[in-house]
N, C-alpha and C positions, 0 to 999 in steps of 0.2 A: 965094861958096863955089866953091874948085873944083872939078873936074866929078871928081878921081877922091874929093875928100871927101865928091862927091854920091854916087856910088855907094857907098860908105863906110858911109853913111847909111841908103841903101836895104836893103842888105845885112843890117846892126847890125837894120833896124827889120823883117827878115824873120824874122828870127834872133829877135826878140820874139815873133814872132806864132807863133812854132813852124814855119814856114815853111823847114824846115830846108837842103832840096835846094836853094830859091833863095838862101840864103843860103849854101850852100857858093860858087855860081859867082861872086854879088856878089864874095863877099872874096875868091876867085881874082882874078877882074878888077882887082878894086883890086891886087893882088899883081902882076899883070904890067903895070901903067901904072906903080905905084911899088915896086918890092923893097924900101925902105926905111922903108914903113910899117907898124911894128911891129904897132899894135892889130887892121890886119888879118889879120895872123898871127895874133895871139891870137882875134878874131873864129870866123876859119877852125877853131883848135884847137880851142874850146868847143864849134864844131857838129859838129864830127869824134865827140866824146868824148858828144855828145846821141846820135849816131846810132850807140854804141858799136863807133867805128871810132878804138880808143885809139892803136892803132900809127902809123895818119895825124894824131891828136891831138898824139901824144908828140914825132911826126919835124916838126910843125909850129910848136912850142912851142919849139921847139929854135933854128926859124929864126927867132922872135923873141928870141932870148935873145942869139941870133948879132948883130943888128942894134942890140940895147938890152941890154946885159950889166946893169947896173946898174937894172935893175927888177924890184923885186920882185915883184911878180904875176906875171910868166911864169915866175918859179922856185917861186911856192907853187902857179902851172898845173900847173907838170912836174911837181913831186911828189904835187896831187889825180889824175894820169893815170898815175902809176906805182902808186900807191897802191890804184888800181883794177886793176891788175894784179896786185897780190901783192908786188913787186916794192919791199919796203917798205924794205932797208937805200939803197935809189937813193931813193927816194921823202924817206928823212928826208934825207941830204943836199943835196936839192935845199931841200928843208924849212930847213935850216940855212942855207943860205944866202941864201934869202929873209931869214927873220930878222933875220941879218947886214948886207944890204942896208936894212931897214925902220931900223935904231938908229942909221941914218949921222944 
């Protein structure tokens, strides 16, 4: 395993235990060894969005979508995170577009 899937891991298995503040730095960490790894973005969003800090969920949900366009779990993330805002005509398109993604 590599060392930044180790941390990855550690992160993901803090992020279980409700350990939430350690698992925000994990998935940073993992974010600044590889920019490229999506789930740590997703990771990072869901702890953002535990610690109702949606705005850092939303802007980081964003960065996995930028990386992995064609997944659909970070667009049905974006719209459970817009959807918590009110924000629900941005929420169903994100929504739609998941969707759209899942029937490929």
């Amino acid at each position: 395993m590599s060392e930044v899937a180790a941390i990855y891991k550690e992160a993901f298995g803090a992020f279980t235990r409700g350990e939430l503040e350690e698992a925000v730095g994990g998935f940073q960490k993992v974010i600044e060894a590889d920019s490229g790894f999506s789930l740590a973005y997703q990771g990072l969003a869901e702890t953002f969005a535990r610690l109702d800090r949606l705005d850092e969920a939303i802007e980081t949900i964003k960065k996995a979508i930028e990386v992995e366009p064609d997944e659909s779990l970070y667009h049905t993330s974006l719209s459970r995170f817009l959807q918590r805002q009110g924000r629900i005509p941005e929420a169903e398109e994100a929504a739609t577009v998941a969707a759209r993604l899942q029937s490929r």
